[in-house]
ZARO-747643 format. One line per 10 residues: number of its first residue (from 1); their letters; for each residue y, z, x of N, C-alpha, C. Coordinates in Angstrom, 3 decimals. Atoms other than C-alpha are relative to their C-alpha. Example, Ala and Ser with C-alpha at 12.3 -4.5 7.8 and 13.67 -1.06 7.14 Angstrom:
<sites>
1	as	-1.190:0.000:0.890:-4.500:7.800:12.300:1.200:0.000:0.900; -1.190:-0.060:-0.820:-1.060:7.140:13.670:1.090:0.730:-0.770 $
</sites>
This chain:
<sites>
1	xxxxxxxxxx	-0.104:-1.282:0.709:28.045:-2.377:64.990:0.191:-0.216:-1.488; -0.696:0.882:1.527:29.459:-4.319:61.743:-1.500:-0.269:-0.759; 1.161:0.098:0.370:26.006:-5.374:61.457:-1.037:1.080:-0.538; 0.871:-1.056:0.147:24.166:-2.311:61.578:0.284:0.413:-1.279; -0.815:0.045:1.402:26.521:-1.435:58.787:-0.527:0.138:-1.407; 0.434:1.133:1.549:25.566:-4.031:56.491:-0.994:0.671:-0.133; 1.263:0.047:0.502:22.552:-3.637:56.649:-0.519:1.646:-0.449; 0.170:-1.203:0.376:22.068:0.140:56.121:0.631:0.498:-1.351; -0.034:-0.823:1.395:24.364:0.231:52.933:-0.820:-1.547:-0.641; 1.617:0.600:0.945:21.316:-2.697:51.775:-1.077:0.530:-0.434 $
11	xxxxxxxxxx	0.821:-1.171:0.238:19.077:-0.304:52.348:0.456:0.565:-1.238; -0.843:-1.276:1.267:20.887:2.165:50.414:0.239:-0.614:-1.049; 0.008:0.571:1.436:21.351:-0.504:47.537:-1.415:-0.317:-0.714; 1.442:0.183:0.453:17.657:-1.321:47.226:-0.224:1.005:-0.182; 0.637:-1.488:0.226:16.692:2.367:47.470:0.417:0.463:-1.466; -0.758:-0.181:1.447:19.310:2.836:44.466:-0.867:-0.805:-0.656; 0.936:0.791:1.517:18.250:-0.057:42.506:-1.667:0.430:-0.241; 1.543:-0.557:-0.285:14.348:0.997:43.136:0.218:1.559:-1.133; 0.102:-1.283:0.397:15.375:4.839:41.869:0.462:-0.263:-1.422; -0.423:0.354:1.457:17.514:3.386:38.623:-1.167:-0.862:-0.526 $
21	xxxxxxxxxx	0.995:0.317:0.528:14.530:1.130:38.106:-1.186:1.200:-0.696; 0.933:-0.652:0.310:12.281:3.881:38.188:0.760:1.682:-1.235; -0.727:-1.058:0.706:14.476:6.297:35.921:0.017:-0.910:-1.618; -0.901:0.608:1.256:15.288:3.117:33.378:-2.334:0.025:-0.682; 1.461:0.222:0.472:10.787:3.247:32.798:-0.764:1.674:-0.087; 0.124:-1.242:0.596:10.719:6.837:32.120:-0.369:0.370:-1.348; 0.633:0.089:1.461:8.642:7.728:29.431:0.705:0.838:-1.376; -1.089:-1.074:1.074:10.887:9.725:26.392:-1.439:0.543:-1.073; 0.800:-1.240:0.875:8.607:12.442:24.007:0.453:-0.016:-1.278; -0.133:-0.390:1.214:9.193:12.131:20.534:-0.352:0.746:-1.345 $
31	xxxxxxxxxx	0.577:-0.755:0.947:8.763:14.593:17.945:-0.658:-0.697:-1.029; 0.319:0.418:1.176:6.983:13.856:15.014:0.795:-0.639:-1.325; -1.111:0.191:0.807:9.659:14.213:12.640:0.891:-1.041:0.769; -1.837:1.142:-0.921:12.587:11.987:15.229:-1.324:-1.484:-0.291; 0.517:1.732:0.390:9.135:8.967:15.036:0.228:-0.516:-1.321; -0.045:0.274:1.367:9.213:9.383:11.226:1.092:-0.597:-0.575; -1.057:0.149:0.011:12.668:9.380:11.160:0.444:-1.819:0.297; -0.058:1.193:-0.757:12.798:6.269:13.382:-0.458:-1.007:-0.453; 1.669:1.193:0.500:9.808:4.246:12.486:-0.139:-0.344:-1.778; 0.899:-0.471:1.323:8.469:5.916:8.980:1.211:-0.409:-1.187 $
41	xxxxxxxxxx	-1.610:-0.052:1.149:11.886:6.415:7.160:0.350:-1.405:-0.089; -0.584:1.010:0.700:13.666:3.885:4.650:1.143:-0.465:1.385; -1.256:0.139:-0.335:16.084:1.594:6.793:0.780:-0.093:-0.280; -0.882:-0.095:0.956:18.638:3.019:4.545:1.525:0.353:0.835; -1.017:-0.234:-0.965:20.917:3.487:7.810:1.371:-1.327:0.026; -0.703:1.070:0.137:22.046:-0.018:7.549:0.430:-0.505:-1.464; -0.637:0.623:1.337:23.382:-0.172:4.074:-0.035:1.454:-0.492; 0.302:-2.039:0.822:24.028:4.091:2.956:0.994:-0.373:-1.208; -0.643:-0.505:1.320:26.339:3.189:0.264:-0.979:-0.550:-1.067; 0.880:1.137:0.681:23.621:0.173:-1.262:-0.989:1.291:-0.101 $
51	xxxxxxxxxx	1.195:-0.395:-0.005:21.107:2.959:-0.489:-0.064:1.559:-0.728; 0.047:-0.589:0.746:22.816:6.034:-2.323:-0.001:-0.013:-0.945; -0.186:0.406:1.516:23.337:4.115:-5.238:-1.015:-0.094:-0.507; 1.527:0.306:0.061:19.806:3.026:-5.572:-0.985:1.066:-0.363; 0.921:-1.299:-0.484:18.104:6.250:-4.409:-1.187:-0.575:0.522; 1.667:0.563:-0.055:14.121:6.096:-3.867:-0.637:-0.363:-1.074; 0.014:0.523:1.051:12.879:3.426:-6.176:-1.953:0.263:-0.461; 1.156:-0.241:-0.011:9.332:4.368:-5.541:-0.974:0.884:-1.121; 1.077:-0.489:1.121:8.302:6.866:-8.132:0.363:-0.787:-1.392; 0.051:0.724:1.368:9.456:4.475:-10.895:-1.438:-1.063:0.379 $
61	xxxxxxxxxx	1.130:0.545:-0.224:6.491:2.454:-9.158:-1.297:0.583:-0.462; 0.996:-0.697:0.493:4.203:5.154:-9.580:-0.021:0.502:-1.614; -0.124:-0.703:1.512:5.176:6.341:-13.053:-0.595:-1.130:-0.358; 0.881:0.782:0.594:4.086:2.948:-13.977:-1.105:-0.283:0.101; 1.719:0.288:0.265:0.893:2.640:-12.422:-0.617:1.110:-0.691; 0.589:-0.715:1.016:0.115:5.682:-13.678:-0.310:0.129:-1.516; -0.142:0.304:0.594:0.752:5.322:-16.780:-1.002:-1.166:-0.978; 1.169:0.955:-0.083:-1.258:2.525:-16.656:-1.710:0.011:-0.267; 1.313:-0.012:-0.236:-3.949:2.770:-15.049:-0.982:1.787:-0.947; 0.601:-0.961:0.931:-5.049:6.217:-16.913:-0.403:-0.120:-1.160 $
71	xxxxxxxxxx	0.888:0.136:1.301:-5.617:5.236:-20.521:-0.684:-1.259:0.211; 0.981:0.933:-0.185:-7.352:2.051:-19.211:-1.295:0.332:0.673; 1.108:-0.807:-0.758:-9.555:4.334:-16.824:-1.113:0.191:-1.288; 0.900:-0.976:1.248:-10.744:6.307:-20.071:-0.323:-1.493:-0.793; 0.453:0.936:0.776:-10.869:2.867:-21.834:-1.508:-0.650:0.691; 1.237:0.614:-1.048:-13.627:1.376:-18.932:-0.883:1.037:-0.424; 1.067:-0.801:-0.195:-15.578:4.475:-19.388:-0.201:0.551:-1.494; 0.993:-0.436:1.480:-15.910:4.412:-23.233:0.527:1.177:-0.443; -0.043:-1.067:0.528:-14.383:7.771:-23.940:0.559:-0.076:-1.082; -0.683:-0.275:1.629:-13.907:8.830:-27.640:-0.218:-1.291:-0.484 $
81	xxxxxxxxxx	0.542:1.003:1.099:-15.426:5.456:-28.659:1.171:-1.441:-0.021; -0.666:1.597:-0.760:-12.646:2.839:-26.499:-0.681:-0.568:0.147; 0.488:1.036:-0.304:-13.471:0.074:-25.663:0.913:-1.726:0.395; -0.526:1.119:0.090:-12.725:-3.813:-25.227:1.211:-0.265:1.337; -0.240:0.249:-0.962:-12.176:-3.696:-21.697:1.900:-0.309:0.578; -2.095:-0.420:-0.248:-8.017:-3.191:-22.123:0.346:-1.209:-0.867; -1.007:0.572:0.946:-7.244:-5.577:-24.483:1.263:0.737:-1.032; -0.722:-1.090:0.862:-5.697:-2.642:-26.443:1.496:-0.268:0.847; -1.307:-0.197:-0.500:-3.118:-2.658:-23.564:0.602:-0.700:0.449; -1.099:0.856:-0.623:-1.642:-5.796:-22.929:1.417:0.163:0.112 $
91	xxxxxxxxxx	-1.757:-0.675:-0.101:1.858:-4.271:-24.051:0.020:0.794:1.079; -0.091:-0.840:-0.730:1.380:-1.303:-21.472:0.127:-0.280:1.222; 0.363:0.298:-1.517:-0.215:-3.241:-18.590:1.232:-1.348:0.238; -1.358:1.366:-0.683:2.967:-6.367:-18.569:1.414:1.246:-0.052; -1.422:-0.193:-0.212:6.037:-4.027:-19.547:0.034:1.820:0.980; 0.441:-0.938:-1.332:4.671:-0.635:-17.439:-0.900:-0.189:0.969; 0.935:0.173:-1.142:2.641:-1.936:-15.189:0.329:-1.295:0.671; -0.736:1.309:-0.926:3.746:-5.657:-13.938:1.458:0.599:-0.331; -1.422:0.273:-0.065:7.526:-4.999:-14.731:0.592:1.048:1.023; -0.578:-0.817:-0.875:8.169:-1.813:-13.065:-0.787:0.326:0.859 $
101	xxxxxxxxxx	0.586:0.142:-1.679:5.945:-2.652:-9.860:0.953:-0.856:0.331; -0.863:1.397:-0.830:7.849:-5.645:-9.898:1.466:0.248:-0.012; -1.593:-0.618:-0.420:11.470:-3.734:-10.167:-0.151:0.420:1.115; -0.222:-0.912:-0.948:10.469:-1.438:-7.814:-0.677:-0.948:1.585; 0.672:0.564:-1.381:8.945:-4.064:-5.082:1.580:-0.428:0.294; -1.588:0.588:-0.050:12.511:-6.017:-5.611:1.243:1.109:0.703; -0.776:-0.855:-0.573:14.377:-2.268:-4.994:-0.345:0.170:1.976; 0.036:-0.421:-1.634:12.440:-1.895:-1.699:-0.076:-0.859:0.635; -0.086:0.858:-0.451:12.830:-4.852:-0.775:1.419:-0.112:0.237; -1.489:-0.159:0.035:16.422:-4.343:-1.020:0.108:0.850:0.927 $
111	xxxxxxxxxx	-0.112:-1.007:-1.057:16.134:-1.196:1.090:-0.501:-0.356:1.734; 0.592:-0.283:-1.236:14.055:-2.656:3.836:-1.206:0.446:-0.018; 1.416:-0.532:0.240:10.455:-1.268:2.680:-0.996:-1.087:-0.023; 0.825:0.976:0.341:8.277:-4.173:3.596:-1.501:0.192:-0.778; 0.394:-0.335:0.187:5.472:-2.480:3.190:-0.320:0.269:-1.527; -0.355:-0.005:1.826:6.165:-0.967:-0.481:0.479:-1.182:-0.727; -0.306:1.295:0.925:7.597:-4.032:-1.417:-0.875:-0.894:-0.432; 0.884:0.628:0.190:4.568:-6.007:-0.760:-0.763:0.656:-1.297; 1.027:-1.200:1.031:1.794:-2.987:-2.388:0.510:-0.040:-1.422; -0.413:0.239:1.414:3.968:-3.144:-5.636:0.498:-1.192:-0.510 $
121	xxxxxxxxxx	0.463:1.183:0.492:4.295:-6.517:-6.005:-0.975:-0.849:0.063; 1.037:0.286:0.069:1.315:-7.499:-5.506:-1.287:0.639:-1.094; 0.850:-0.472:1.419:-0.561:-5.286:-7.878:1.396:-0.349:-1.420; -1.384:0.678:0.946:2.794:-6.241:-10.075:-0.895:-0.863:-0.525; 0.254:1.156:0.072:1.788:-9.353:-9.824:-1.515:-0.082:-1.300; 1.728:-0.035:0.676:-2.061:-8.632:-10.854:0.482:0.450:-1.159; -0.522:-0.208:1.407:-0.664:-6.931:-13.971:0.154:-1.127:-0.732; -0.430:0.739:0.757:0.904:-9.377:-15.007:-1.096:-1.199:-0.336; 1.443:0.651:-0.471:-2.402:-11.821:-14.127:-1.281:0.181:-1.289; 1.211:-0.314:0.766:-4.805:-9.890:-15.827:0.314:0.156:-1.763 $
131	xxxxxxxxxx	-0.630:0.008:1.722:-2.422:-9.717:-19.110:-0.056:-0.870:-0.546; 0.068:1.394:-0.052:-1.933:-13.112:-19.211:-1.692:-0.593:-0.839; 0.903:0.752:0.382:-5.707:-14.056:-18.926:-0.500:0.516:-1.384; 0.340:-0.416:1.589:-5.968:-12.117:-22.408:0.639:-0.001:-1.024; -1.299:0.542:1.397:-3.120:-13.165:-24.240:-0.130:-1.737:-0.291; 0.198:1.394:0.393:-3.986:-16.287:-26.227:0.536:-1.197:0.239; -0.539:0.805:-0.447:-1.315:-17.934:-25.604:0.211:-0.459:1.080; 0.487:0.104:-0.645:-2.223:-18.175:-22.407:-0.934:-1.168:0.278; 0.766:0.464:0.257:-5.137:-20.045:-23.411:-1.047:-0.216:1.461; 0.734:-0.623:-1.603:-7.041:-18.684:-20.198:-1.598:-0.295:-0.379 $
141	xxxxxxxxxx	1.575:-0.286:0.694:-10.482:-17.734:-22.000:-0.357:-0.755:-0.859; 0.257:0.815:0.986:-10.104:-19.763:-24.800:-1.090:-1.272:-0.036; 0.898:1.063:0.037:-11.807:-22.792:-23.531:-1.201:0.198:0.490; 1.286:-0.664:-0.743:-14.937:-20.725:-21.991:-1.075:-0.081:-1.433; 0.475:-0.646:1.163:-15.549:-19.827:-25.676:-0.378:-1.549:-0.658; 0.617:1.168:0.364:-18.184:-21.997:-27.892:1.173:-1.128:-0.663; -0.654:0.325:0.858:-15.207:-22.850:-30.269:1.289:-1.053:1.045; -1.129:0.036:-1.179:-12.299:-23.327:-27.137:1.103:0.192:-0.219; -1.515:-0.315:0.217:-9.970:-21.823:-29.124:-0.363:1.811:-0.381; -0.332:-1.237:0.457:-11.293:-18.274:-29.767:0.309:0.810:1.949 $
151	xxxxxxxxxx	-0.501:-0.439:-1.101:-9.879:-16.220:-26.311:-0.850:1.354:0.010; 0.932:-1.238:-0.094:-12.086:-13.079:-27.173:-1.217:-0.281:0.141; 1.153:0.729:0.021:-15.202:-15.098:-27.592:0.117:-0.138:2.045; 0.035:0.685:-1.082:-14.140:-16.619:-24.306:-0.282:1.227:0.928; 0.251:-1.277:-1.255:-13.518:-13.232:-22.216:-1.563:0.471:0.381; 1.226:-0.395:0.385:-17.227:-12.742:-23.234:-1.178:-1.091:0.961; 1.355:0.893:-0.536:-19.083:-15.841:-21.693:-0.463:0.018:1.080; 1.071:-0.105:-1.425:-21.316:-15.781:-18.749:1.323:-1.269:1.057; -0.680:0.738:-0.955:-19.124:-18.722:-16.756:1.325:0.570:0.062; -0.965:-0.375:0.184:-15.784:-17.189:-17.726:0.057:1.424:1.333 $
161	xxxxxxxxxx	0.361:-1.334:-1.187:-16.933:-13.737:-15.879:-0.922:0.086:1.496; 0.130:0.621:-1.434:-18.302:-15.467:-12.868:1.004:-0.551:0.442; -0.766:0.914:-0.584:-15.660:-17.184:-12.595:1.336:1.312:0.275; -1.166:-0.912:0.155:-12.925:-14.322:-13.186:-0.296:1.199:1.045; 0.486:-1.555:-1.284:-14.977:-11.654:-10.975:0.268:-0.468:1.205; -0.555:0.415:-1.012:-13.690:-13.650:-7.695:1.240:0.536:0.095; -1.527:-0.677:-0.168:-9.920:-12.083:-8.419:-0.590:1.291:-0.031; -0.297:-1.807:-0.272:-10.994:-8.585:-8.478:-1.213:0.141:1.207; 0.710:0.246:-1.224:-13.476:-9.703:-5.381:1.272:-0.027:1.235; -1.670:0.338:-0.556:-10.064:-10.718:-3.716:1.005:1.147:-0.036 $
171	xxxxxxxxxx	-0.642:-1.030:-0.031:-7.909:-8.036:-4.594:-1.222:1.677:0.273; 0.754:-0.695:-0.444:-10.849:-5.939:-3.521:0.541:0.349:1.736; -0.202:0.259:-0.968:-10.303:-7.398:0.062:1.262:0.500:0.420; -1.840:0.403:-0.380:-6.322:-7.020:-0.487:-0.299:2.066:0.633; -0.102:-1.707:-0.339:-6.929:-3.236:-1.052:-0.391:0.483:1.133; 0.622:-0.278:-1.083:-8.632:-2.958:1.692:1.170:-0.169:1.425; -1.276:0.131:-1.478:-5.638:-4.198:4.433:0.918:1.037:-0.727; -1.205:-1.499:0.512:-3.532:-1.993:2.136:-0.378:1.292:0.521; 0.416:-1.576:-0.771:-5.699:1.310:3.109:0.157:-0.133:1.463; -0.316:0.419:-0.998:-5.562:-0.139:6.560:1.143:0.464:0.627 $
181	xxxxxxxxxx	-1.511:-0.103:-0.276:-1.983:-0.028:6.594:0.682:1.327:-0.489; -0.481:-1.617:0.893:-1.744:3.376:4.604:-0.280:0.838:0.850; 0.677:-1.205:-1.160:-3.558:5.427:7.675:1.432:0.182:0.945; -0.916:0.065:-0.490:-0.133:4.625:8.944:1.372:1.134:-0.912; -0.577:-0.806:0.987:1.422:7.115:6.031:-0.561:1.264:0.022; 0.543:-1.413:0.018:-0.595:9.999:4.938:-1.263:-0.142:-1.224; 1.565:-0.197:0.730:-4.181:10.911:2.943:0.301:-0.711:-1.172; -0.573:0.497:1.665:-2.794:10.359:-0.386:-0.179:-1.626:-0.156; 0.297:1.673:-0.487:-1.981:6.859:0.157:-1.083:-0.326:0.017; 1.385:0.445:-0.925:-4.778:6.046:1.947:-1.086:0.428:-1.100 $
191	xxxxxxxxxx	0.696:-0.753:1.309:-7.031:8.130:-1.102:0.398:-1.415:-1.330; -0.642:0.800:1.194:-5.392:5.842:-3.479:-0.758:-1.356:-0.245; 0.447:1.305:0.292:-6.366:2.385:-2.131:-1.478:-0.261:0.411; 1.275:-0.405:0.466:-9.785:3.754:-1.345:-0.340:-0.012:-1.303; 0.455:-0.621:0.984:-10.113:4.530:-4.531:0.111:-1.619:-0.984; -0.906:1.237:0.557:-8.349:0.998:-5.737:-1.619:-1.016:0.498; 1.207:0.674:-0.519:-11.395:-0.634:-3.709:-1.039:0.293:-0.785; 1.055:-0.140:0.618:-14.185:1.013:-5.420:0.130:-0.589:-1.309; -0.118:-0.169:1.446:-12.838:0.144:-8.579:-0.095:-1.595:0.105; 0.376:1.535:0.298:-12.895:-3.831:-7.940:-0.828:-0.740:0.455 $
201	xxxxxxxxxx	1.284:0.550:-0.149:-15.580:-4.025:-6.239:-1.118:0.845:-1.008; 0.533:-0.830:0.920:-17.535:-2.171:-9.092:0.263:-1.197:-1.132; -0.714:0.568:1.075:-15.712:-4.194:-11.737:-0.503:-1.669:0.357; 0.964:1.806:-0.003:-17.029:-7.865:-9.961:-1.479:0.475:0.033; 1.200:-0.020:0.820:-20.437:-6.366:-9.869:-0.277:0.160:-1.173; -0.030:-0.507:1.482:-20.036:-5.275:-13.292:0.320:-1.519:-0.855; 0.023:1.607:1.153:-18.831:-9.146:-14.577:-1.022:-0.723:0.550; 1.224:0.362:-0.784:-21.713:-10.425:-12.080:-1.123:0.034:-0.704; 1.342:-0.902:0.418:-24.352:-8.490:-13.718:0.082:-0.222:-1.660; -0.107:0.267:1.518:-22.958:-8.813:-17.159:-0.789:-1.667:-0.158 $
211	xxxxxxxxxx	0.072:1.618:0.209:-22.992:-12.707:-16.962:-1.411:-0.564:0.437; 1.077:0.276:-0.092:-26.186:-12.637:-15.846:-1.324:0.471:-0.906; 0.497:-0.665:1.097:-27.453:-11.329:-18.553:-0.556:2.183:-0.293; 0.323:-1.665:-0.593:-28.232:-7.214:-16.949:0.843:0.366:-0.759; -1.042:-0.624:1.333:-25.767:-5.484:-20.044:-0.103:1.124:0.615; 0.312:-1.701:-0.273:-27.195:-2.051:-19.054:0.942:0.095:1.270; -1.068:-0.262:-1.199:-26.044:-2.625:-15.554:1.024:-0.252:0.118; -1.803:-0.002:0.265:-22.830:-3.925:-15.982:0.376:0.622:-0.314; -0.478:-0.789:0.725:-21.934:-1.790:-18.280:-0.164:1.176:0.532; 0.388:-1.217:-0.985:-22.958:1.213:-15.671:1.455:-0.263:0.692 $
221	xxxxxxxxxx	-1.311:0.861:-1.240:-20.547:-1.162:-12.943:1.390:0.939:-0.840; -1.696:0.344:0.800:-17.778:-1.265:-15.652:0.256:1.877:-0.152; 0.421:-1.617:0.447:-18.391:2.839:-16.361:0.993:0.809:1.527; -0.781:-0.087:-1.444:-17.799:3.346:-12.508:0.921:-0.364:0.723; -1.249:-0.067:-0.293:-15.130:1.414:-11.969:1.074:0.367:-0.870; -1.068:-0.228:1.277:-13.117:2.976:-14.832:-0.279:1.338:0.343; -0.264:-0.782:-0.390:-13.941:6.594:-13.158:0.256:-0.166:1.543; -0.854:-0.101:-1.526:-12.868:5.839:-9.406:1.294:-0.644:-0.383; -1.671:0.076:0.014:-9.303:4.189:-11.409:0.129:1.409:-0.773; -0.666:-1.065:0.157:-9.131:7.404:-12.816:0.401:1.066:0.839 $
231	xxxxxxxxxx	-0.286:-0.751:-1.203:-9.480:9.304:-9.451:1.125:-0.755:0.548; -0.983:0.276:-0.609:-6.895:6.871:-8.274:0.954:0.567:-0.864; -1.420:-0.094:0.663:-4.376:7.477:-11.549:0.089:1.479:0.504; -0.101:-1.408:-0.122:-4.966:11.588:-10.565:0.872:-0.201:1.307; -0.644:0.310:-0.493:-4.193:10.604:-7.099:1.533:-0.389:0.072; -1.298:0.738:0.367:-0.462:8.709:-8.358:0.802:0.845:-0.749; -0.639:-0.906:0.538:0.022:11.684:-10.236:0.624:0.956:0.817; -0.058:-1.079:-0.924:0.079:14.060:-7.278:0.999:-0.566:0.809; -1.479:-0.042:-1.191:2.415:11.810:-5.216:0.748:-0.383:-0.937; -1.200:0.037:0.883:4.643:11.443:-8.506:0.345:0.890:0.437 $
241	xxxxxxxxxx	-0.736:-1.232:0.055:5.036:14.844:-8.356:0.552:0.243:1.495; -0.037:-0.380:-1.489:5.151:14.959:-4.717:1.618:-1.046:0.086; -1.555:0.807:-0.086:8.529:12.503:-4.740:0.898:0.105:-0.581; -0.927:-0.573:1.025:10.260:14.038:-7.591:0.120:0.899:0.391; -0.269:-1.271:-0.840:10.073:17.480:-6.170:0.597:-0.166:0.887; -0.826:0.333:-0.943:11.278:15.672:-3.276:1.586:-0.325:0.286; -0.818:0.418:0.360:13.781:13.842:-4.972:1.002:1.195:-0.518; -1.228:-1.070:0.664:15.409:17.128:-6.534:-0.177:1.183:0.503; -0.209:-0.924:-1.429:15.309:19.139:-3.206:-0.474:1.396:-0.945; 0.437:-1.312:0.638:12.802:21.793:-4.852:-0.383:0.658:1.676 $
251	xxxxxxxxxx	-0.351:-1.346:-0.996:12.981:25.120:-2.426:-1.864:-0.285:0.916; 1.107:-0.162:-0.207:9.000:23.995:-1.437:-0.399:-1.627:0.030; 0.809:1.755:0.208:6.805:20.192:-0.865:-1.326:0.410:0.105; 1.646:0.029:-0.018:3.445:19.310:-1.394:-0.516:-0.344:0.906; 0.223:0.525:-1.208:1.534:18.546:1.339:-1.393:-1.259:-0.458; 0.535:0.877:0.332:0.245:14.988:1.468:-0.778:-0.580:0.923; 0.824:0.259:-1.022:-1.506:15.013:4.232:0.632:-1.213:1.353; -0.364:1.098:-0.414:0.592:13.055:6.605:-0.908:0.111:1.824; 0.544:0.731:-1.067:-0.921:10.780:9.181:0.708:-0.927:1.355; -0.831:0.734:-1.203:2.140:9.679:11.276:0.126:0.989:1.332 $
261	xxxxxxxxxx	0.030:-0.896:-1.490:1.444:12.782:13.810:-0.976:-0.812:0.631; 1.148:0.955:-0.969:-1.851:10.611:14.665:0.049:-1.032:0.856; 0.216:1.151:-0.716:-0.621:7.635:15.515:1.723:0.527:1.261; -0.853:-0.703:-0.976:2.566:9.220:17.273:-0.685:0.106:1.158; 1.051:-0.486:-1.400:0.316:10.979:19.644:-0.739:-1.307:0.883; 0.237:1.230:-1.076:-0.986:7.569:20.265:0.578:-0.508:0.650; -0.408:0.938:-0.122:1.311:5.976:20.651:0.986:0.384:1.422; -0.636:-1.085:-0.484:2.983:8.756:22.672:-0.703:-0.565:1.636; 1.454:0.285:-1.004:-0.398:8.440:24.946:0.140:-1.183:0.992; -0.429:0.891:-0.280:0.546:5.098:25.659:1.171:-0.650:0.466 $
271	xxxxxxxxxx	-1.159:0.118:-1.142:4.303:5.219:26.887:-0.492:0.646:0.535; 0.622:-0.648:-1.562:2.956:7.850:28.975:-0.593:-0.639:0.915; 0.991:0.581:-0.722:0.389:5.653:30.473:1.356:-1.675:0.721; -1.052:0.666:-0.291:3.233:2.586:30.817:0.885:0.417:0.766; -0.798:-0.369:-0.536:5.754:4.747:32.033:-0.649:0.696:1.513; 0.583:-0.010:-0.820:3.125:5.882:34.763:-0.211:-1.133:1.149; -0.104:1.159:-0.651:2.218:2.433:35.874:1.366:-0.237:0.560; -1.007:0.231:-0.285:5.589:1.514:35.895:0.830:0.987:1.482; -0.537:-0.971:-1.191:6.725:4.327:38.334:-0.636:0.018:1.094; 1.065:0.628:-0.840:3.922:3.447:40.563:0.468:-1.395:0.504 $
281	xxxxxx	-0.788:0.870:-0.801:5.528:0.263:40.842:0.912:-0.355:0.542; -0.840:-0.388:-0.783:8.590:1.440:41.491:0.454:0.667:1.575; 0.625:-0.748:-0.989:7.168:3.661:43.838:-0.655:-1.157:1.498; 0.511:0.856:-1.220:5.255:0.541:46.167:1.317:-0.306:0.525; -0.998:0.847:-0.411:8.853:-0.763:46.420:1.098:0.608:0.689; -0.306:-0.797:-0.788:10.400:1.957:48.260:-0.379:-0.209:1.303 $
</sites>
């Protein structure tokens, strides 16, 4: 009788464990906002005093590319009689454009923003890159040039701009995993490094074509990529404003098109489908 017992509250423990199995693979529904929250949002949970002090370091990122990239846009495309392919702005493009990408990669990197941390130091970086190869002291261009000491001569020679159109071939490519990774954000974003792409792949056909002696066409290239960085600086303007409004809790937001309901739903799609299986196998073991 002792026996029978046993073995009936076994039963009854497998049946349990079987039903807590199949309860612990239950699929959970998350709103949009609770993934954003979760996923999307700064991990400013694990450090709130480091992270009120700080705030969001992000539109000092954008103020600088903007900044930036806008009077160099109008410089690529000749307006009002610019020219000289940004030499004008080596001051602009190292102390607003590499310094405060490269504060603000360092802040979110502090926060936990791998993402942002990378995207602004990495064009940081290029700032600082492309300043460089035009500051004499440097002596980047210099030796391209007949003399090997003039650096403007040099920016000019056919091997110099074959050779230099491989980095904005490269950071062509970069932009490209960046938009990649931006479909994971919202339009804007994603608009941005679209827009970041056209402009360096435009800009190596444009030293390509130069150096090969085609002037007309290059100089078309160079035209076009100096109006798709101005559609990007418009772009950088809109999510300035869009993070400052944010930042000083105005009664209204812009809408930036966000893209984390998309992959939610996927992703959504997919515990569902897991948590199915799973209960199914809970289910044979009954």
């Amino acid at each position: 009788m002792s026996t029978y017992t046993n073995n009936d509250k076994s039963a009854d423990s497998v049946h349990d464990e079987n039903n807590a199995s199949h309860l612990l693979y239950k699929p959970v529904t998350l709103s949009a906002e609770q993934f954003e929250k979760l996923y999307l949002a700064p991990m400013t949970r694990r450090q709130p005093k480091l992270a009120k002090q700080l705030g969001n370091p992000t539109p000092l990122a954008l103020g600088g590319f903007v900044i930036t990239t806008t009077p160099l846009s109008c410089c690529l495309m000749a307006w009002h009689g610019s020219g000289g392919n940004g030499l004008a702005f080596i001051g602009p493009i190292v102390f607003l454009g590499g310094l405060l990408l490269l504060i603000t990669s360092i802040l979110e990197f502090i926060l936990g923003n791998t993402f942002p941390c990378v995207v602004f130091g990495t064009i940081g970086g290029f700032w600082f890159a492309f300043a460089a190869t035009m500051i004499p002291a440097f002596n980047a261009a210099a030796p391209y040039s007949t003399s090997a000491t003039d650096t403007v001569s040099g920016l000019s020679n056919p091997e110099f701009m074959n050779t230099f159109a491989f980095l904005f071939l490269t950071m062509a490519i970069l932009m490209l995993i960046f938009m990649i990774c931006a479909t994971r954000t919202n339009i804007v974003y994603t608009l941005i490094f679209l827009s970041l792409i056209v402009v360096f792949l435009l800009l190596t056909a444009g030293y390509w074509q130069s150096a090969e002696g085609n002037s007309a066409t290059g100089g078309r290239c160079i035209v076009g990529a100096g109006a798709s960085l101005f559609v990007a600086s418009l772009f950088g303007f809109y999510l300035l404003i869009v993070q400052l409004f944010e930042a000083l809790d105005f009664p209204f937001r812009l809408p930036v098109g966000d893209l984390g309901a998309l992959w939610t739903r996927k992703q959504e799609s997919s515990a569902s489908g897991y948590g199915e299986n799973s209960a199914n196998v809970g289910n044979e073991n009954v």
